[in-house]
N, C-alpha and C positions, 0 to 999 in steps of 0.2 A: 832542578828546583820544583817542589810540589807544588802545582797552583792551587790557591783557597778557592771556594765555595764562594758565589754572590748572587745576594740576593734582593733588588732593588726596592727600596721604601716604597711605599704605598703611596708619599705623599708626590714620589718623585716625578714630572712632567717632560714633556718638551724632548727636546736632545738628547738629553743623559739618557731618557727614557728607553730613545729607538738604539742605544746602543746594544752589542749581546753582550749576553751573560758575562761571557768570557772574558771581555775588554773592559767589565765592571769588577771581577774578579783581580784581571790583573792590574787597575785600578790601586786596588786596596794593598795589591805587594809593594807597587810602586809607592807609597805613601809610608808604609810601614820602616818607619826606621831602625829597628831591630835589624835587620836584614841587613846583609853589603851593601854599598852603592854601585859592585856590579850586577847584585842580582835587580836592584832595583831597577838598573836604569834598562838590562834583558827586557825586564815585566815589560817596559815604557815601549822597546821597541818593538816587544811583539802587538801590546797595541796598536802601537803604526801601521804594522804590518798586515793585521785583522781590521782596520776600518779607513784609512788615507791609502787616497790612490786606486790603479785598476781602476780607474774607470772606464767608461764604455765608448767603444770608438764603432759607428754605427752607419753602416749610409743611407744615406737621405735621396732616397732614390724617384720620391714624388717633387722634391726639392728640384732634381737634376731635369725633371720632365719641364718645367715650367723654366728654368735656366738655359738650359742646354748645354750647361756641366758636367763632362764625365766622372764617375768614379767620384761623388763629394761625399766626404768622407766627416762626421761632427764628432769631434771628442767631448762630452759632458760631462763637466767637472760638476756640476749638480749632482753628482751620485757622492761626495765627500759627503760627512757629516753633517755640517752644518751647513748643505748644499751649495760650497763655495771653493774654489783652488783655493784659498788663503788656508786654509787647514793644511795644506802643503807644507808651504812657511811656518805656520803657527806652531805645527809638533816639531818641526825641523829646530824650533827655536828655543820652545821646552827642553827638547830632549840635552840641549847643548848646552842649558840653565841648569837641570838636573845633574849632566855629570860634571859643573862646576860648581855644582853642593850651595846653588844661590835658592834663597826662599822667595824672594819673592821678583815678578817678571812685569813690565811697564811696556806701553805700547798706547800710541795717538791712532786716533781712528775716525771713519765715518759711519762706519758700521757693520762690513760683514771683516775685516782684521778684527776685530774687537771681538765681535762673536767667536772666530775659530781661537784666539789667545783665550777667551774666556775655558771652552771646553779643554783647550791643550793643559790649561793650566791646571784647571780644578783634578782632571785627570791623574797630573803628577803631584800633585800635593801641594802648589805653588799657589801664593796669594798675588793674587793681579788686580793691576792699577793701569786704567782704561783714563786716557782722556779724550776727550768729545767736546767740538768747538758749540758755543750756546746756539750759535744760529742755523745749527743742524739737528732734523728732526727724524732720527732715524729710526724705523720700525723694528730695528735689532736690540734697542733697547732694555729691554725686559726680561730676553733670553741672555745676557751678558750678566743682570742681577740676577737670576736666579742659578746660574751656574756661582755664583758665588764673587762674582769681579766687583770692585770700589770705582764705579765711576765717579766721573769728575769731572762738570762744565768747566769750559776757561772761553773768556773772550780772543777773537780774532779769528783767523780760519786755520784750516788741518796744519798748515807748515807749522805757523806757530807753537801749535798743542806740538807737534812732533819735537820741537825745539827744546819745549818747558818738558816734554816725557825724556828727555835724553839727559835735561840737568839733572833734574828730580832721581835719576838713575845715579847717578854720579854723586850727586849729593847723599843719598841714600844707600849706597850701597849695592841698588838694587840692578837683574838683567835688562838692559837696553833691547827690546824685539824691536826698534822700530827699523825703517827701509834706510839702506844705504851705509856709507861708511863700514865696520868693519861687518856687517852683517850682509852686504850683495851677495860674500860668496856664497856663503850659507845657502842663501833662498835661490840663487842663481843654480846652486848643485841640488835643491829640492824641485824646480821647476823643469830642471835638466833629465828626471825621472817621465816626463811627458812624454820628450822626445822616445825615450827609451820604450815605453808604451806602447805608443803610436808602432812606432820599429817591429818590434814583439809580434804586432797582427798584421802589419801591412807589407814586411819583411824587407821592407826600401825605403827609403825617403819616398815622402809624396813629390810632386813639382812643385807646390805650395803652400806653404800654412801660412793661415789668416790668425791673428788675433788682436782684441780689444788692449788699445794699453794706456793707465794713467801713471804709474810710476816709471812703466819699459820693466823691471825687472822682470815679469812671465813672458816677454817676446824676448828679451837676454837668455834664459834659463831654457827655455825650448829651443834657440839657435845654438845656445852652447852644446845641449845632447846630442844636436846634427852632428855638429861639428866633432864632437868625440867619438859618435860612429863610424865618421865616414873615415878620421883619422885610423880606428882601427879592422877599416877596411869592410865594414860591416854593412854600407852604403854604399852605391853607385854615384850618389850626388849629396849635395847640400839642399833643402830646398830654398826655397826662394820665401822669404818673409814681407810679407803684409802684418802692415798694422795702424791701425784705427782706433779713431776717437771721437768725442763732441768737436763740434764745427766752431772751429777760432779758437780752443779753449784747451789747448794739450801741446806743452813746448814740444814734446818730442816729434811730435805731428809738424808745427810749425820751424822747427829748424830744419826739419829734412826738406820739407820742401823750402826752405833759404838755403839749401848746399851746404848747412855749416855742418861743423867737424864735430863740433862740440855745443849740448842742447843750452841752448839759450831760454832762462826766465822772461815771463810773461807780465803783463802789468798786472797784480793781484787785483784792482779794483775794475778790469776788462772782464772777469770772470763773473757768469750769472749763472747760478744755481737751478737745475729745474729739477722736478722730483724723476725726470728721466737721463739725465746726464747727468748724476752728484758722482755714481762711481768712476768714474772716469775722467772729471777735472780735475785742474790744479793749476797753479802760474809755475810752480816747483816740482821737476820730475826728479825724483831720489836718485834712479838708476837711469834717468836720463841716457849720458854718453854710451854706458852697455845698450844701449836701446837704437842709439845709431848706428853706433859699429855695426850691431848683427844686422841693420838696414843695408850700410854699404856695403857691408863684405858679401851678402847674397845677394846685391842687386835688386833690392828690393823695394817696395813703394809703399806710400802711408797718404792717408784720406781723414778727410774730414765727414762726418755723418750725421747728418739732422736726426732731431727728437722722433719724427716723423717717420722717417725711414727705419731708425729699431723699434720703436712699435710697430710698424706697417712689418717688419719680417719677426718679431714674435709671435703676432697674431699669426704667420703664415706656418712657423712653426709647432705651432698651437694645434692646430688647423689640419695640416697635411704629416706631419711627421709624428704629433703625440705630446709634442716635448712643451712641459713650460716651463718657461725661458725668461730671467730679467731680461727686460728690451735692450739697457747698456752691452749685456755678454750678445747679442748679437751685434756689434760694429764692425768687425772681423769680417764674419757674414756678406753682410752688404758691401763688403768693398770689395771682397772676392766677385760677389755677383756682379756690381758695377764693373769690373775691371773685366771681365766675360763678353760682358755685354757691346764697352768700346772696342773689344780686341778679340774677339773668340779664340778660348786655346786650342790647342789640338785635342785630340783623345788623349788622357792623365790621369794619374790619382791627386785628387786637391781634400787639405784638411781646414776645417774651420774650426776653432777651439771655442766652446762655448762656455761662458767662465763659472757662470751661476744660473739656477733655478730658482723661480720667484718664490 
């Protein structure tokens, strides 16, 4: 297929802006209805393929000095598009809307899912229907209107909007993107491309990977990749999964440490909003139980993390490594480090996945 020529308005900002040429071009085939839906939905993937993902997996060697961490290794999913791993998901979910010839794509948000549906969508020609609880003030706002998305205040918190985006879906006709039910595998086999990454440069499983989690589905998604290399022999080991959150405020955090099997909901009105722990709460984890499993099956441990302690290690990575860093996508981080500190490892390779750039 000939790819068109593209060439970005003058008026165009932001996002759309930093994208190339090329992924603007294929753009415009994707949208083009004249064309198959299999060359369209090729266009869409080679998109994917030119801007999600490959990110930089980097070590943090002035990090190690003041830890005393061998080998720590930071995957930065800030290099995605709209500086966030939910662009993972977000085209993983397009793309799965486009080759089922749906127009238009719904999804509940706090803020950076809403951004990457926004670009996934505009991208493929899709009209998106964002909802955002009123008492969330997200800075992502404005890039979600201007890629073209219908937001839409509703009272109550995220679960809710998730709830009323799933009817509205149903009622309408329209793709369901939001987390859980038939959509985990999905994002579980987009997340599960990290693993694969990581592999790719470091040629083994590390001993550990740390990561931030509020729904569990990117610690699901990154355990499952272990788990399918090591099955095809491609690994010496599994590693060992950490995961982290706000302190008191994340079931999947709190059932692991109560021994259960299965994530237990949280009182909706125990949860406090701070402008540093929004992405990371909830009383309701989607992918919860995927989130334990990958805890018990690799023997693995999950922490609670003050506001204090991811600012206190943004700033550090600010600092000494380069990198800026939402203070939330450092929780991972710090529990690695903490868990170092009561227990020093041996000499390893240890991964911290760091989820977003501010």
């Amino acid at each position: 297929m000939v790819k068109e020529p593209f060439s970005k308005p003058a008026h165009q900002a932001g996002i759309l802006s930093s994208l190339s040429d090329e992924s603007g071009g294929l753009s415009r085939q994707t949208k083009n209805t004249n064309l198959s839906l299999v060359d369209r939905v090729e266009s869409y993937e080679d998109i994917i393929s030119i801007e999600v993902g490959d990110t930089s997996l980097s070590r943090a060697r002035n990090i190690e000095r003041e830890t005393g961490l061998r080998q720590l290794f930071l995957k930065f999913e800030g290099g995605n598009p709209t500086g966030t791993h939910k662009d993972r998901i977000a085209f993983a979910q397009c793309l799965d809307a486009l080759r089922r010839e749906f127009e238009t794509i719904t999804v509940a948000t706090c803020g950076n899912y809403g951004v990457s549906t926004a670009l996934a969508a505009q991208l493929a020609g899709l009209k998106c229907v964002i909802y955002i609880p009123k008492k969330y003030h997200t800075s992502r706002l404005l890039e979600m209107v201007k890629m073209g998305a219908e937001v839409i205040f509703l009272d109550g918190n995220y679960e809710d909007c998730v709830n009323h985006s799933i009817q509205q879906a149903v009622l309408n006709s329209w793709y369901d993107a939001n987390p859980g039910g038939s959509n985990t595998a999905l994002q579980i086999m987009a997340y599960a491309q990290i693993a694969y990454e990581i592999y790719d440069q470091l040629r083994d499983a590390p001993k550990v990977v740390a990561v931030p989690v509020s729904n569990g589905t990117l610690l699901a998604g990154v355990y499952r990749g272990f788990t399918n290399l090591h099955k095809r022999g491609k690994t010496s080991r599994i590693p060992v999964m950490i995961a982290a959150s706000s302190s008191r405020k994340n079931p999947i955090i709190y059932s692991f440490k109560k021994g259960l099997s299965q994530c237990s909901d949280l009182i909706p009105d125990s949860i406090k909003e701070t402008a540093t722990n929004e992405p990371l709460i909830n009383w309701h984890s989607f992918d919860g139980d995927e989130a334990l499993y990958a805890l018990n099956q690799s023997n693995g441990a999950a922490f609670d993390i003050s506001d204090s302690k991811m600012l206190e290690m943004s700033r550090a990575l600010n600092k000494k490594e380069g990198l800026s860093i939402l203070p939330a996508s450092t929780a991972g981080l710090v529990a690695l480090v903490q868990m170092n500190l009561e227990l020093p490892y041996d000499p390893d390779r240890f991964v911290a996945i760091l989820t977003s750039r501010k």
